[in-house]
C-alpha positions in Angstrom: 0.0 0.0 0.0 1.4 3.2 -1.1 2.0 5.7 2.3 1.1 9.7 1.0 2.3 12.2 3.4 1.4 15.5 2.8 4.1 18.2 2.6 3.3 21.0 4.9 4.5 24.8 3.6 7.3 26.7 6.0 7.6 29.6 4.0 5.8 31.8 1.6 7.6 30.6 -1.5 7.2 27.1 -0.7 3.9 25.5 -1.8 1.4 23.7 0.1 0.1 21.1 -2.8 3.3 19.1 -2.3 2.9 14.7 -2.1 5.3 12.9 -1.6 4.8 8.9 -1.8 7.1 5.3 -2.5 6.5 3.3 -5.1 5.8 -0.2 -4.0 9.6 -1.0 -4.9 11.0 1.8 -2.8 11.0 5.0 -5.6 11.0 8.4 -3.9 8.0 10.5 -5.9 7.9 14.2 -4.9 4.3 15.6 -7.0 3.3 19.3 -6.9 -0.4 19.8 -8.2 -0.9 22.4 -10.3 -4.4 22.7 -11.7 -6.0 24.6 -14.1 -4.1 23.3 -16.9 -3.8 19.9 -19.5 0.3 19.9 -19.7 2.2 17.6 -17.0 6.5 17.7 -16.0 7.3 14.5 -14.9 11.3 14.2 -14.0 13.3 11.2 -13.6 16.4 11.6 -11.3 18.9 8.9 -11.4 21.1 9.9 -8.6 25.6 9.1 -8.2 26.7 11.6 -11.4 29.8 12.1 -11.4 30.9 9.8 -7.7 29.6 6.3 -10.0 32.1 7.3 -12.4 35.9 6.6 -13.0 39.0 7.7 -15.2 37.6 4.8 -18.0 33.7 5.3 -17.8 33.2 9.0 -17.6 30.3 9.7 -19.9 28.7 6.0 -19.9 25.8 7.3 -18.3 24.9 10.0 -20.7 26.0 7.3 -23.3 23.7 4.7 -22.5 20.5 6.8 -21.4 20.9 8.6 -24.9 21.3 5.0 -26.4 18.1 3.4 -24.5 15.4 6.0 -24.8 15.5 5.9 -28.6 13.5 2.7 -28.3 12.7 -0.9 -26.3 11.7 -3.7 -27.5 8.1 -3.4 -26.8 8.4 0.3 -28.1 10.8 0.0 -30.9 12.5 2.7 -32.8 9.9 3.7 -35.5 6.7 3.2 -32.8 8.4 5.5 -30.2 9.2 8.1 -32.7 5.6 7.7 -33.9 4.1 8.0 -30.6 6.1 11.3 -30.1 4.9 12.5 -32.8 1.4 12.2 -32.2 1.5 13.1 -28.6 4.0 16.3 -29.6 5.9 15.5 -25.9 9.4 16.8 -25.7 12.2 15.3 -24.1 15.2 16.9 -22.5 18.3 15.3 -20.7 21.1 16.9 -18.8 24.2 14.9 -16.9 26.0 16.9 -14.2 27.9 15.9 -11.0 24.9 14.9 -8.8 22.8 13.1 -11.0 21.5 12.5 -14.6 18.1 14.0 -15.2 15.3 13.2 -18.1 11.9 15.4 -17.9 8.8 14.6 -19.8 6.6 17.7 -21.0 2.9 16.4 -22.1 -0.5 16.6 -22.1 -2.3 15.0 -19.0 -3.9 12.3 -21.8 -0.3 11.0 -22.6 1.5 10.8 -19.6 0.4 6.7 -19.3 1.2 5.6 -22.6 5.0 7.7 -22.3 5.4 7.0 -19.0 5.0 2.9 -20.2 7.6 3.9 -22.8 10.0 6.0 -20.8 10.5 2.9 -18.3 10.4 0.1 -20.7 13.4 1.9 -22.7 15.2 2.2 -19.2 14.5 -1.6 -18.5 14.7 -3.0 -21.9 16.4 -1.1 -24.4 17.0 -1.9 -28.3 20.7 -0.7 -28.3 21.1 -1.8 -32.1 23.9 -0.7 -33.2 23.1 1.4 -35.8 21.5 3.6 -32.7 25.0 2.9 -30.6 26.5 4.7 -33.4 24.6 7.4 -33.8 24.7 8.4 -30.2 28.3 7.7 -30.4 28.7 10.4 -33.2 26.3 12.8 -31.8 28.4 12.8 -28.3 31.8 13.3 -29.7 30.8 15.9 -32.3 29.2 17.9 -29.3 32.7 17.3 -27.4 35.0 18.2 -30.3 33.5 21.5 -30.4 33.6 22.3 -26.8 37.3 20.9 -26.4 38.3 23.1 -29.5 36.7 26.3 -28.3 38.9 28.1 -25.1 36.1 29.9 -23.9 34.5 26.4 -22.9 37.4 24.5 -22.2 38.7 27.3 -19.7 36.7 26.2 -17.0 37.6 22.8 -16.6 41.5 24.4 -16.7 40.4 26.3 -13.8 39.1 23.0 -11.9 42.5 21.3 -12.6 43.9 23.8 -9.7 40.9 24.0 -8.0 39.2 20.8 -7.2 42.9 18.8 -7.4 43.1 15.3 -8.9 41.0 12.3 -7.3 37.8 15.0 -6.6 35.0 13.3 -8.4 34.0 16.5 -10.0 37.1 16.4 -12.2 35.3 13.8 -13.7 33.5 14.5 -16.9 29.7 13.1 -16.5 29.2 14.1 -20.4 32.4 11.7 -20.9 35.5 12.4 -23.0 36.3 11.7 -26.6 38.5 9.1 -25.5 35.9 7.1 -23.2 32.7 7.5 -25.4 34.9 6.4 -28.1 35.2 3.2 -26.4 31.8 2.5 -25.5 30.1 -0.5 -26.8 26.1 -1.2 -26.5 26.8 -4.0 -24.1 28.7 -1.5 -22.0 25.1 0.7 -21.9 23.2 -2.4 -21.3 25.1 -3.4 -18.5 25.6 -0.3 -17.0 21.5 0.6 -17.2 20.8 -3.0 -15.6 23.2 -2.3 -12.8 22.3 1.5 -12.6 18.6 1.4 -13.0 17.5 0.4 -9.3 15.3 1.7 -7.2 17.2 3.3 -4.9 18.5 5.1 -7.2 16.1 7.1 -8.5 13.7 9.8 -7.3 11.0 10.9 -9.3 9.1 14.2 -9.5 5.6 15.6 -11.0 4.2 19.3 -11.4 1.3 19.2 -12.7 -3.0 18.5 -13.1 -2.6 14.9 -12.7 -3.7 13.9 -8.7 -1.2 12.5 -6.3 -3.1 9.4 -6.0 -4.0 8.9 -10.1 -0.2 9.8 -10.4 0.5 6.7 -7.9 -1.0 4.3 -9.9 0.9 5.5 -13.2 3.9 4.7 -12.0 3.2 1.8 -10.0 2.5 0.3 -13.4 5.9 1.8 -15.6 8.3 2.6 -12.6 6.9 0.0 -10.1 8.4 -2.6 -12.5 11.6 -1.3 -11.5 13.7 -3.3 -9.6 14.8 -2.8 -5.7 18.4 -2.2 -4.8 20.5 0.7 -5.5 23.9 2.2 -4.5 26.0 3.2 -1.3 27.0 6.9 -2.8 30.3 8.3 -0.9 29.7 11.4 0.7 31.2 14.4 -1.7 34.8 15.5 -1.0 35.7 19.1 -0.1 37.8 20.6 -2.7 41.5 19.6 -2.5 42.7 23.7 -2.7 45.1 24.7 -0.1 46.4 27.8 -1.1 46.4 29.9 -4.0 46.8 27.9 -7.8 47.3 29.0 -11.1 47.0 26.7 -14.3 47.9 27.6 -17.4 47.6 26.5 -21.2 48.9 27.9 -24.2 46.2 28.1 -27.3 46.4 30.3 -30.6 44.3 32.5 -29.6 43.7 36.3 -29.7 41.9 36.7 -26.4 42.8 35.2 -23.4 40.5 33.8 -21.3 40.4 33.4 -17.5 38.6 31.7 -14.9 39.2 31.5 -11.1 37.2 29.5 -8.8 36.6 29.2 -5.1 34.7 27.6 -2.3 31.3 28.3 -2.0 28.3 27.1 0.7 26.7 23.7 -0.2 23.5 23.3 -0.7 20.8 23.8 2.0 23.4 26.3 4.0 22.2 28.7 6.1 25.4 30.6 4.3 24.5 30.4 0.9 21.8 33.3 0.2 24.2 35.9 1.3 27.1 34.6 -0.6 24.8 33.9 -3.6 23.8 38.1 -3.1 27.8 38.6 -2.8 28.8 36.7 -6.0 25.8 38.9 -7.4 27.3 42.1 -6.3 30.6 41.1 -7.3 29.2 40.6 -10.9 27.7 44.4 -11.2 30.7 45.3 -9.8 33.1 43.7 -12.5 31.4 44.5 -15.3 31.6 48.5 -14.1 35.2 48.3 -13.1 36.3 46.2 -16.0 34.1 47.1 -19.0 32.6 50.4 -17.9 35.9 52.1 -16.5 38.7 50.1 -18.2 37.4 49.1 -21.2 39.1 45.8 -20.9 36.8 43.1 -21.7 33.5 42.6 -24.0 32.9 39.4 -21.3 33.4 39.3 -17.8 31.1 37.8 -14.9 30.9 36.4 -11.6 28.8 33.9 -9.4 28.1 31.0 -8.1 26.6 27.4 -8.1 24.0 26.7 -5.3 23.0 23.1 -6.5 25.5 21.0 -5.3 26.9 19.3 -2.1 29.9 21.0 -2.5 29.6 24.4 -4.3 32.0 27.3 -6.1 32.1 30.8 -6.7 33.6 31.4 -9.9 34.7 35.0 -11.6 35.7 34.7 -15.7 36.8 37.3 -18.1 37.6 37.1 -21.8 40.3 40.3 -22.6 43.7 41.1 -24.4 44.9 42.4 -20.7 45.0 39.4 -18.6 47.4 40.3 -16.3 45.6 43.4 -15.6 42.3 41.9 -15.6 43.0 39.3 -12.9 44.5 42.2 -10.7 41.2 44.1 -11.3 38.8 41.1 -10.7 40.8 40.0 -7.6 40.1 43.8 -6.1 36.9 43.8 -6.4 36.5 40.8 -5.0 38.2 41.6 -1.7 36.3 44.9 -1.7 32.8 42.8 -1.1 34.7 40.2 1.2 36.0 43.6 3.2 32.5 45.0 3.2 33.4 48.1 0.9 30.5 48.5 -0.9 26.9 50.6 -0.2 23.7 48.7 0.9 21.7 50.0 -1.8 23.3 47.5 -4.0 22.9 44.5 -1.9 19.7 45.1 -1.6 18.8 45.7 -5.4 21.3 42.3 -6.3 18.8 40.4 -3.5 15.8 41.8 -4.4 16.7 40.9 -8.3 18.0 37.8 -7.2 14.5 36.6 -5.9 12.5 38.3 -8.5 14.2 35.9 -11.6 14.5 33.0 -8.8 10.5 33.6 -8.4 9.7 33.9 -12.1 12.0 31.2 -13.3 10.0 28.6 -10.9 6.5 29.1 -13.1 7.5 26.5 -15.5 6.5 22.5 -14.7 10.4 21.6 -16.1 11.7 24.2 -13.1 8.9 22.9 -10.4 10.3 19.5 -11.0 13.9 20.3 -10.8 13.7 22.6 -7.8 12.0 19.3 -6.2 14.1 16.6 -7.0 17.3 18.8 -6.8 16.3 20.0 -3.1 15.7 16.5 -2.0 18.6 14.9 -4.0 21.6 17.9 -2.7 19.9 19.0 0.7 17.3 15.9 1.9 14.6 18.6 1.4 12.7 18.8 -1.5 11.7 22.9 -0.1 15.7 23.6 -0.1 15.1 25.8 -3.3 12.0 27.5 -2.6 13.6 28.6 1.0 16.5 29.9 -0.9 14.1 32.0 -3.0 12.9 33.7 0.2 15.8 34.0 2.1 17.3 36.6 -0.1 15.2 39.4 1.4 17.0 41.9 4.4 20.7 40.4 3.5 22.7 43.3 4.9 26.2 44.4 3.7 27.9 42.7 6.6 26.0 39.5 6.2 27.4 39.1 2.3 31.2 39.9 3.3 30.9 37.5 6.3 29.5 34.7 3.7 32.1 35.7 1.7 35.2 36.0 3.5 34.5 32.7 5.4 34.2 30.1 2.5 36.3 32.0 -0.4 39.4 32.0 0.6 41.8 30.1 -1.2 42.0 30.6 -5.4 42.1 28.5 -8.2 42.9 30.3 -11.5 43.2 29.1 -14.9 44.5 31.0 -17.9 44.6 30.1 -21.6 46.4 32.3 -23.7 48.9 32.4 -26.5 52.2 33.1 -25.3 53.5 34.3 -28.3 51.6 37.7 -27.2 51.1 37.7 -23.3 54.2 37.0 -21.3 53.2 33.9 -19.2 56.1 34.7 -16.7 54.1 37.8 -15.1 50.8 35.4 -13.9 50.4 34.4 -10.6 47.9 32.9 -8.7 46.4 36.4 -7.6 45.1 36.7 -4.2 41.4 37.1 -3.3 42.4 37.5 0.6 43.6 41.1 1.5 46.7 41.4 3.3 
């Protein structure tokens, strides 16, 4: 018998027509109700990203998902494409280092008939090769580009002296060329049988469909899942200990830099103000170092807030480099110190939960702020509460947040040296003296 508990709302900006329910095999399913409408988001989370991974599988996840939901055997290539035709559902998939993620968008009348398909692809997939192939192609094409671009491939040069070798995030849940290159459809099948458990995998619903209608649904698709599912470690704190500076040399006319730095993890008390202090620090870069220096055409800062271990990050595209990072460092030790008016904490807040608040009104959002919450913090409300916490942050509150969990650096430069004069970078400080 399936247990419903009723999720009770704590704050204004969490809602109250939250269910949560197991399926019969042990699947966590988080359901918002959202009536007056015919279109449903239904999420499947399968939790471990990047921490199920290693140095020779990174990417078999993304592989073999991509690989089984282009048909089953009861569902086969040409009758799944049909039936997404006729329902006009969309599909969208995205790998990152806590979890893979696939979300349904549909009408209400669909939901059983993709639903059976979702998890019948999941449990018993074509994997032809023809289809390995093509998945295969699709993946490194989408690599090769990102690899031969500097502005992408700068970050993960800033995470080699940031995060440090062994940290699971250095591992590449997307893969690399080398990896998906070796992938066979064997591999995929194996890895979905061992993978595909149900303690693995949490599930999440906005939409008109009720909690207990919903129940049944998935009892019959998801409920045919079977039980078991893996001991995850818990998530390292980045390696850094002390300021780092990586640095690669690429024909290129701009160079590009990235520095990154410890931030709250999710569900932190910390983690609104230093959000609204990675916020300020962005208006503030791109009037020191575009308005007033006319250095850059790019330049940013912020923060993730998803994760069990977090980063602040600041980036710049420029000629200048060396007198870029100088700038970008000051004006992040002017927020840490506290040098800057209230008036712009409180518009970056009030901004902050204004597109935080928007962003949520779509079923694809409402069904990642729930499984993400539950899946990073053991909350599904974690990212609603973050929405309202943003109000009266006070100048001393962001420099606190700040100064406390950003204090060591790791930078990462690409730039060609036949122009820039790699002897004058350094790892520049973000700590004052």
């Amino acid at each position: 018998m399936i247990s419903i508990i009723l999720a009770l709302s704590i704050l204004a900006a969490v809602p109250e027509n939250v269910t949560e329910f197991d399926l019969s095999n042990g699947i966590h399913v988080i359901s918002r109700t959202v009536t007056g409408g015919e279109v449903e988001g239904v999420s499947f989370f399968l939790v471990g990203g990047s921490r199920v991974l290693d140095e020779s599988n990174q990417g078999i996840e993304a592989f073999a998902l991509e690989a089984a939901m282009t048909g089953s055997d009861t569902y086969p290539d040409e009758r799944w494409r049909e039936i997404m035709d006729y329902t006009r559902a969309s599909w969208n998939a995205s790998y990152n280092y806590g979890y893979s993620r696939y979300h349904l968008k549909c009408l209400s009348e669909d939901l059983p008939v993709l639903l059976d398909g979702f998890a019948d692809c999941l449990l018993e997939p074509q994997l032809d090769s023809e289809v390995v192939e093509r998945v295969r192609n699709s993946q490194l094409v989408s690599l090769q580009a990102e690899l031969e671009d500097p502005d992408n491939r700068i970050w993960f040069v800033a995470n080699r002296g940031f995060m440090g070798a062994g940290h699971p995030f250095m591992l590449r849940p997307d893969g690399i060329p080398s990896t998906i290159e070796s992938f066979t459809g064997e591999d995929a099948r194996q890895w979905l049988s061992d993978r595909v458990k149900s303690g693995n995998i949490v599930i999440t619903h906005a939409g008109p469909t009720p909690p207990g209608e919903l129940a049944a649904i998935l009892e019959t698709t998801f409920g045919r899942i079977p039980e078991g599912g893996d001991v995850l470690p818990p998530v390292p704190e980045f390696f850094i200990d002390g300021d780092t500076l990586v640095c690669e040399n690429d024909e290129t006319l701009s160079a590009y830099c990235v520095v990154k730095f410890k931030a709250p993890p999710a569900g932190d008390e910390d983690l609104p103000a230093y959000t609204t202090a990675m916020g300020v620090v962005d208006e503030l870069l791109w009037q020191v170092l575009r308005t007033d220096n006319a250095l850059t055409y790019a330049v940013s800062g912020g923060s993730t807030n998803s994760y069990r271990q977090n980063w602040g990050f600041m980036y710049i595209s420029t000629t200048q480099p060396v007198k870029s990072a100088e700038l970008m460092a000051g004006v992040f030790r002017d927020v840490a110190d506290g040098n800057v008016d209230q008036s712009l904490v409180t518009g970056v807040a009030n901004n902050s939960r204004t597109v935080q608040g928007i962003s949520a009104q779509s079923m694809d959002s409402q069904c990642w702020m729930l499984g993400n919450g539950y899946i990073s913090a053991g909350d599904w409300r974690t990212s609603y509460m973050l929405q309202d916490s943003f109000e009266d942050l006070t100048v001393d509150e962001i420099s606190r947040a700040l100064s406390d969990w950003a204090q060591d650096a790791g930078w990462g430069i690409i730039a060609d040296s036949s122009i820039v004069d790699f002897s004058e970078f350094e790892p520049w400080a973000l700590e004052g003296e």
